[in-house]
C-alpha positions as CSV (number, residue, x, y, z in Angstrom):
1,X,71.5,95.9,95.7
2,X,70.1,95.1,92.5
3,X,71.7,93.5,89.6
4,X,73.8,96.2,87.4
5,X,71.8,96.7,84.1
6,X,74.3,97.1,81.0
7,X,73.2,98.6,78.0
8,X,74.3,98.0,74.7
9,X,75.8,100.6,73.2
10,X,74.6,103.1,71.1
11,X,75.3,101.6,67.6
12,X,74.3,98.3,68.4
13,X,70.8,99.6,69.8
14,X,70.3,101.4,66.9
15,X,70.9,98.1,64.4
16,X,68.7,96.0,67.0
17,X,65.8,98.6,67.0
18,X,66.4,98.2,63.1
19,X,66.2,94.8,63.1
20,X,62.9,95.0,65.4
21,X,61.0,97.3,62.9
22,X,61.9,95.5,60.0
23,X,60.4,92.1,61.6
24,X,57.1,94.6,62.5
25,X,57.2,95.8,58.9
26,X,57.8,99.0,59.8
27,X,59.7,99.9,57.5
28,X,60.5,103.5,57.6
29,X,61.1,103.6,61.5
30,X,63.9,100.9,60.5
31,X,65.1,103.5,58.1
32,X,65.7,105.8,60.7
33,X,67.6,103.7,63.1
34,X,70.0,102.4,60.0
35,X,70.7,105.9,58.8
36,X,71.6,106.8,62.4
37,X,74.1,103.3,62.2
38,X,75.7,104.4,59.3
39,X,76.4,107.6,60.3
40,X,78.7,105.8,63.0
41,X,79.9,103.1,61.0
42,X,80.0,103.1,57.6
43,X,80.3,99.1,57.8
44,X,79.2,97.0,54.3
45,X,77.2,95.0,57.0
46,X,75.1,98.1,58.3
47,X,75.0,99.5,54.6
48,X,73.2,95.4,53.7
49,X,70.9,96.4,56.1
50,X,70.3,100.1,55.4
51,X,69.9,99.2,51.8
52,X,67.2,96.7,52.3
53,X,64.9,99.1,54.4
54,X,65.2,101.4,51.9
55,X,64.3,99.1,49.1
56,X,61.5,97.5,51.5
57,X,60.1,101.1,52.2
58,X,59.7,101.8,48.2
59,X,63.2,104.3,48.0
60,X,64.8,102.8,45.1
61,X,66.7,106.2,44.6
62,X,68.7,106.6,48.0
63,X,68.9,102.7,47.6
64,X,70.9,102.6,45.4
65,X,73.2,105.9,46.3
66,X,73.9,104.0,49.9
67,X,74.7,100.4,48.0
68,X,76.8,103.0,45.8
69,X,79.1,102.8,48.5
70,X,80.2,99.9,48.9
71,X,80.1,99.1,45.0
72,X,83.2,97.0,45.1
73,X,82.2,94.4,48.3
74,X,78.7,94.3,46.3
75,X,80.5,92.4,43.6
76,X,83.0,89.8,45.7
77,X,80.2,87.2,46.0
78,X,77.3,85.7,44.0
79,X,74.5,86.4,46.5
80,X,75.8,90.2,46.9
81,X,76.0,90.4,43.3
82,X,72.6,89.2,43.0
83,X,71.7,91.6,45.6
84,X,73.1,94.7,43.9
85,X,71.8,94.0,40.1
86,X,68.6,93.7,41.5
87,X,68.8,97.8,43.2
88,X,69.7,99.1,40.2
89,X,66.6,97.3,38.2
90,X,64.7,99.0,40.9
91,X,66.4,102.5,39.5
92,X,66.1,100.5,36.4
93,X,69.8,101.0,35.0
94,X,69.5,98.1,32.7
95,X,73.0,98.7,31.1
96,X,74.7,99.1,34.1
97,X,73.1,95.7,35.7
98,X,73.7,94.2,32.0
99,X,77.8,95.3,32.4
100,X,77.7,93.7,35.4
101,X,75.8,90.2,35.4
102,X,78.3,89.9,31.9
103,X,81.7,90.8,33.0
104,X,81.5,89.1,36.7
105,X,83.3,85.9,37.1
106,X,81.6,84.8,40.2
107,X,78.5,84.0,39.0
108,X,78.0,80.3,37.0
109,X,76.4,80.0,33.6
110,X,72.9,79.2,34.8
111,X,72.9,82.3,37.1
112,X,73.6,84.9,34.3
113,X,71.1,82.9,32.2
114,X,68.6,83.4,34.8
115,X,69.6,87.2,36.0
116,X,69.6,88.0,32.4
117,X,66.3,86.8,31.7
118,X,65.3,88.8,34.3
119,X,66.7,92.3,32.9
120,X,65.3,91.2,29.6
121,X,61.4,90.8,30.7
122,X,61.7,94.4,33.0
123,X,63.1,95.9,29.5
124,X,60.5,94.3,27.5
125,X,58.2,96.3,30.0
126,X,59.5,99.6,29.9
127,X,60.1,99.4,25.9
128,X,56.0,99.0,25.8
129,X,55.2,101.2,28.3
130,X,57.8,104.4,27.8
131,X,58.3,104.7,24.3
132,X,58.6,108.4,24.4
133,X,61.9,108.1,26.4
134,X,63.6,106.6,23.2
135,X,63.6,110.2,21.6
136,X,64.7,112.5,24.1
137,X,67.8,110.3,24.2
138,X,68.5,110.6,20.4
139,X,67.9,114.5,20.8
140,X,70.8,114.4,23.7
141,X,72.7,111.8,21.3
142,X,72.3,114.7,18.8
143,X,73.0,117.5,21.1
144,X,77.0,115.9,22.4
145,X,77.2,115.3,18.8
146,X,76.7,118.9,17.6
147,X,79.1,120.0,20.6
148,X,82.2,117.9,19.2
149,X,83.0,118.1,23.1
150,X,83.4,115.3,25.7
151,X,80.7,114.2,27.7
152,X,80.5,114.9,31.6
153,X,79.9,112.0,34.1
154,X,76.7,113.6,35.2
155,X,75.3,113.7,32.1
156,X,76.1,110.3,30.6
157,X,74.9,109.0,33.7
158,X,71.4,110.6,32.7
159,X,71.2,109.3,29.7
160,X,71.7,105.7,30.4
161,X,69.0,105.9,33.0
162,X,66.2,103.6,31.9
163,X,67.4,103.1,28.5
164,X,67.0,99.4,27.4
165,X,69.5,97.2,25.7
166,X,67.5,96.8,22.8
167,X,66.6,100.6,22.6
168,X,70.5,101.4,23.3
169,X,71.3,98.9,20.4
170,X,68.6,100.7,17.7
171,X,69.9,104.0,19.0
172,X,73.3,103.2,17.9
173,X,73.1,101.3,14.5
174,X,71.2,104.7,13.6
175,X,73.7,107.4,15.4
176,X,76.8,105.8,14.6
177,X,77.2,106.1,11.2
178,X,76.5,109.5,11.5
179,X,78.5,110.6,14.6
180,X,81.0,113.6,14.3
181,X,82.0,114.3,17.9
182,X,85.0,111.9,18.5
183,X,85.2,112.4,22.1
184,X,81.7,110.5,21.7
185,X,82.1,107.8,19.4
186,X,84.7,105.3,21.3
187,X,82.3,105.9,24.8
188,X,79.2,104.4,22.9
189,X,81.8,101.7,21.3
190,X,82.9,100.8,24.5
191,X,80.2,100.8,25.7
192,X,78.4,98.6,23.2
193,X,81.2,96.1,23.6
194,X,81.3,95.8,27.4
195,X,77.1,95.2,27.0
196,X,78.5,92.0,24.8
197,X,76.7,93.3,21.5
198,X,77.9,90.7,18.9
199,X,76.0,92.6,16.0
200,X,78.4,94.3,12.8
201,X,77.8,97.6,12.1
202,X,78.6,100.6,10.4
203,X,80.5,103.3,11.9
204,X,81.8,107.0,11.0
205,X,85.9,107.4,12.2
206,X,87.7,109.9,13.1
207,X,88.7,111.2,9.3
208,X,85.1,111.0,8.4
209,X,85.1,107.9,6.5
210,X,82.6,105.4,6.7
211,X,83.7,101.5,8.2
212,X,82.0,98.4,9.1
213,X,83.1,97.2,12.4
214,X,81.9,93.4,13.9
215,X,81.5,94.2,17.8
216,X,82.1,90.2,18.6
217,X,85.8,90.4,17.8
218,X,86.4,94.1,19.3
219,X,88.7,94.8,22.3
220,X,88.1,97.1,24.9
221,X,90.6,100.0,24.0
222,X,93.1,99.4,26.9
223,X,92.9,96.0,25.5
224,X,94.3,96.8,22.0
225,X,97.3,94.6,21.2
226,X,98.9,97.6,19.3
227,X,98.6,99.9,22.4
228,X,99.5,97.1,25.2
229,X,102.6,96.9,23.2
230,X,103.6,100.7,22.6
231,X,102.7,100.9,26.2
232,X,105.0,98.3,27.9
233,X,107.6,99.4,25.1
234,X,107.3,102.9,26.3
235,X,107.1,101.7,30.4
236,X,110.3,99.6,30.2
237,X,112.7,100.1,27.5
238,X,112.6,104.3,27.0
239,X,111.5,104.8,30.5
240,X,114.7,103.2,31.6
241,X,116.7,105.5,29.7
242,X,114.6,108.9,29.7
243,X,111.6,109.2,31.3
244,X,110.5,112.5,30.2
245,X,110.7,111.0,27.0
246,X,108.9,107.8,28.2
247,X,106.3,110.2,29.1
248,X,105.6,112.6,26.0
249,X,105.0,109.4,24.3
250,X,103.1,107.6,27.0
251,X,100.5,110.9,27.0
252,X,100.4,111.2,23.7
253,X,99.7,107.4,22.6
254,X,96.8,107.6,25.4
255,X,95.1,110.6,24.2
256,X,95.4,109.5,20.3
257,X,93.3,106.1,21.6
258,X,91.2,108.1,23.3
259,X,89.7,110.0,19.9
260,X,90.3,107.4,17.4
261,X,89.0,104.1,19.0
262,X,88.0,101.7,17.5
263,X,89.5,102.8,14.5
264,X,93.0,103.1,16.3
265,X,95.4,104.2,13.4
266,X,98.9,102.9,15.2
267,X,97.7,99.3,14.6
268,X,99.2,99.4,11.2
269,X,103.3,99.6,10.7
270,X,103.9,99.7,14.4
271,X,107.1,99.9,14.4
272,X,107.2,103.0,12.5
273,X,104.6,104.3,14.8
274,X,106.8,103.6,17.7
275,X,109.5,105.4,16.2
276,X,107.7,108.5,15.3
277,X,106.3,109.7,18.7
278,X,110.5,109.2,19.5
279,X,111.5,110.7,16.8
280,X,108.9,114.1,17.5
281,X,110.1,114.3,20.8
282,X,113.7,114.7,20.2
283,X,112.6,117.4,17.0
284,X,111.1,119.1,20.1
285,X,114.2,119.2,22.1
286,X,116.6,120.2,19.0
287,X,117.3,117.0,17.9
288,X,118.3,117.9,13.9
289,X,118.7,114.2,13.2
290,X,115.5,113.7,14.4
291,X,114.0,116.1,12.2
292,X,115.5,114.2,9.2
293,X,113.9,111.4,10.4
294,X,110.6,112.4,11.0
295,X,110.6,113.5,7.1
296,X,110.6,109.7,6.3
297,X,107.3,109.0,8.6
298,X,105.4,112.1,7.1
299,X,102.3,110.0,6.4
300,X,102.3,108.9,10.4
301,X,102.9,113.0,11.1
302,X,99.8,113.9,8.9
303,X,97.6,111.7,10.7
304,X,99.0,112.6,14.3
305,X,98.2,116.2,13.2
306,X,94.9,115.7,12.2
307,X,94.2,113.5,15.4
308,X,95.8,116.5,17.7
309,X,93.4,119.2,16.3
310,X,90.8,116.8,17.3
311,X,91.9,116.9,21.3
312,X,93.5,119.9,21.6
313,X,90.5,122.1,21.6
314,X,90.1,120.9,25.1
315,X,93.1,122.4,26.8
């Protein structure tokens, strides 16, 4: 009798057929095969490889959804990093490649220089080529602003698709002064200050005053010192002693950052501040000293007031 032929199994024949088509350039036959491998495994190996026939065969798009994910392995090494800014140029998501080449650790000095440079002379193209873009993002800029309502995933996602740094940057230094919608404001902030910008500009706050703010020395709002401390203060200390407590004021302090930033009112007189969202808490629950007290902090009050007609209209 003959010798017993053993075939591979059914996921390996379908990566080595893969494999095959891709060396043959055939690109879209490798396609197939990889789609029918990651349907058995969902492996960051296979997706390496699913992702790269896509990209070879032109499909930028579902690209970038399969690299999607596996986001988090994408970003562990330099050469994977590199790998991943260069899919969503493809979809051209400046910003998001921008965010990312900035804020990852992995990669030296010279290799942000150079990956930057890159995003830089694609954004250069598309600013000469697509100007038109630029203005049906300042009419959906105008449109979230007119809603005073916060923005859906799906729908900031849109808008940051093929927008430029530059064209993100001249968009703001014209909206923000201007902005009423305060669920909008701190996203474009942040936004502007996980991009790096290191320009000063002017910006409306939440009680419609104008301010100046200098983007180079602004922390991401989870990064406040004021609201790190209230924070911990409200994790440890009262939390040990009344955690429903702990957690009026842990929900509150998070949604008053969430409409004010950057202009975060609690910075100033913390201590007072600390004591108020306390102090309102125990009014709540019958507390009549309590109610004395908060008569002393009636400035604090008349801000928190203004700030929860701001949020509330959400619930």
């Amino acid at each position: 009798m003959g010798e017993k032929i053993v075939f591979p199994d059914e996921l390996q024949r379908n990566i080595r057929l893969a494999k095959k088509a891709m060396e043959q350039k055939e690109f879209l036959t490798s396609v197939t095969y990889l789609q029918k491998a990651y349907e058995m495994e969902m492996s960051f190996e296979i997706n390496q490889l699913y992702t790269e026939a896509l990209l070879k065969s032109e499909d930028f798009k579902s690209a970038l959804q399969i690299a999607q994910d596996f986001a988090v392995e994408y970003q562990k090494t330099a050469t994977t990093i590199t790998t991943y800014v260069r899919i969503l140029l493809l979809n051209q998501q400046f910003l998001t490649a921008r965010k990312l080449v900035i804020q990852n650790s992995l990669l030296t000095k010279e290799q942000k220089k150079t990956l930057t440079q890159q995003i830089k002379q694609l954004e250069l193209a598309i600013d000469l080529l697509d100007p038109e873009s630029l203005q049906v993002k300042r009419q959906l800029l105008n449109q979230w602003d007119e809603s005073l309502m916060p923005i859906i995933t799906a729908d900031w996602e849109v808008f940051v698709g093929q927008l430029t740094y530059p064209q993100f940057i001249g968009l703001m230094q014209d909206f923000l002064p201007k902005c009423r919608n305060n669920f909008l404001r701190p996203r474009l902030v942040e936004e502007l200050v996980l991009l790096g910008c290191d320009k000063v500009i002017r910006c409306a706050r939440w009680d419609n005053t104008i301010a100046t703010i200098n983007l180079k020395e602004l922390k991401l709002p989870e990064e406040v010192p004021a609201y790190q401390k209230l924070k911990t203060y409200f994790e440890t200390e009262i939390a040990a002693t009344d955690i429903q407590l702990a957690n009026y004021c842990l929900t509150e302090l998070s949604a008053q950052l969430a409409v004010t930033y950057p202009f975060v009112p609690f910075t100033d007189d913390l201590k007072r501040w600390e004591q108020s969202y306390i102090l309102e808490y125990q009014a709540m629950m019958g507390n009549n000293k309590a109610v004395a007290g908060l008569e002393k902090l009636a400035d604090i009050t008349k801000q928190k007031e203004k700030i929860r007609q701001i949020y509330q209209v959400i619930f």
